[in-house]
N, C-alpha and C positions, 0 to 999 in steps of 0.2 A: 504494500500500500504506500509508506514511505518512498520507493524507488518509483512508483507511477508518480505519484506530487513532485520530486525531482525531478521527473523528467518531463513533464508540462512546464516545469519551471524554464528549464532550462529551454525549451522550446518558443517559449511566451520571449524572454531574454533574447533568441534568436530572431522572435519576428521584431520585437523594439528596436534590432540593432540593422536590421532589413531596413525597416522605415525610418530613421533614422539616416541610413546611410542613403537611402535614397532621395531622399528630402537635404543632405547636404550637395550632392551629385545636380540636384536641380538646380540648387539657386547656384553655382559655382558654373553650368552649363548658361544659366543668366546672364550671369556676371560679364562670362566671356561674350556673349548676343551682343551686351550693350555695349562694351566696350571697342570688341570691333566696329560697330557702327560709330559710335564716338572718333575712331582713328578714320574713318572714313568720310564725315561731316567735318575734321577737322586737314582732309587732303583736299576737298572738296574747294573746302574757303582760301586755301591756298595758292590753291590753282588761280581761283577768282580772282585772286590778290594779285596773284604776277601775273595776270592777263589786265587787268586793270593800270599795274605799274608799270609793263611795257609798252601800253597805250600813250600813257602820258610823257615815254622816252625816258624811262628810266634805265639805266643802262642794265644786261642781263645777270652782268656778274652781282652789280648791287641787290636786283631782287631773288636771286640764288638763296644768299645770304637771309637778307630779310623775309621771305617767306619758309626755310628752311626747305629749301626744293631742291633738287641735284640741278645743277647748271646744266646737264646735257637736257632734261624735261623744260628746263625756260628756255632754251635753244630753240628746243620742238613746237614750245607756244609763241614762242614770236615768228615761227614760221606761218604761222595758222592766218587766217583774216582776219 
């Protein structure tokens, strides 16, 4: 009788650590959602940036710099229209 109640125990303990583990697996599978989309909203505005900075002749290397872009991508946008 004792050895049945252990072993529900320990069963119950295994499903709390099931849901547990899956409920931290969720929000950390989040975590990463939103943050790539954050690195991507924030490539996004960059881009906007040195297309906007190249407009008004800003030289390429300075918006390199200033928008944290590789030089060779604001190359490829000042070739753009």
């Amino acid at each position: 009788m004792q050895a049945k109640s252990s072993l529900l125990t320990v069963s119950q303990d295994e499903i709390n650590w099931a849901t547990q583990n899956s409920i931290f697996i969720a929000r950390e599978d989040q975590a990463a959602i939103l943050y790539n989309a954050e690195q991507r909203g924030v490539r996004k505005n960059a881009i906007a940036n040195a297309k906007n900075l190249l407009k008004l002749g800003v030289p390429a290397e300075t918006v390199a710099k200033g928008c944290s872009l590789p030089l060779e991508n604001v190359l490829e946008l000042a070739k753009q229209p």
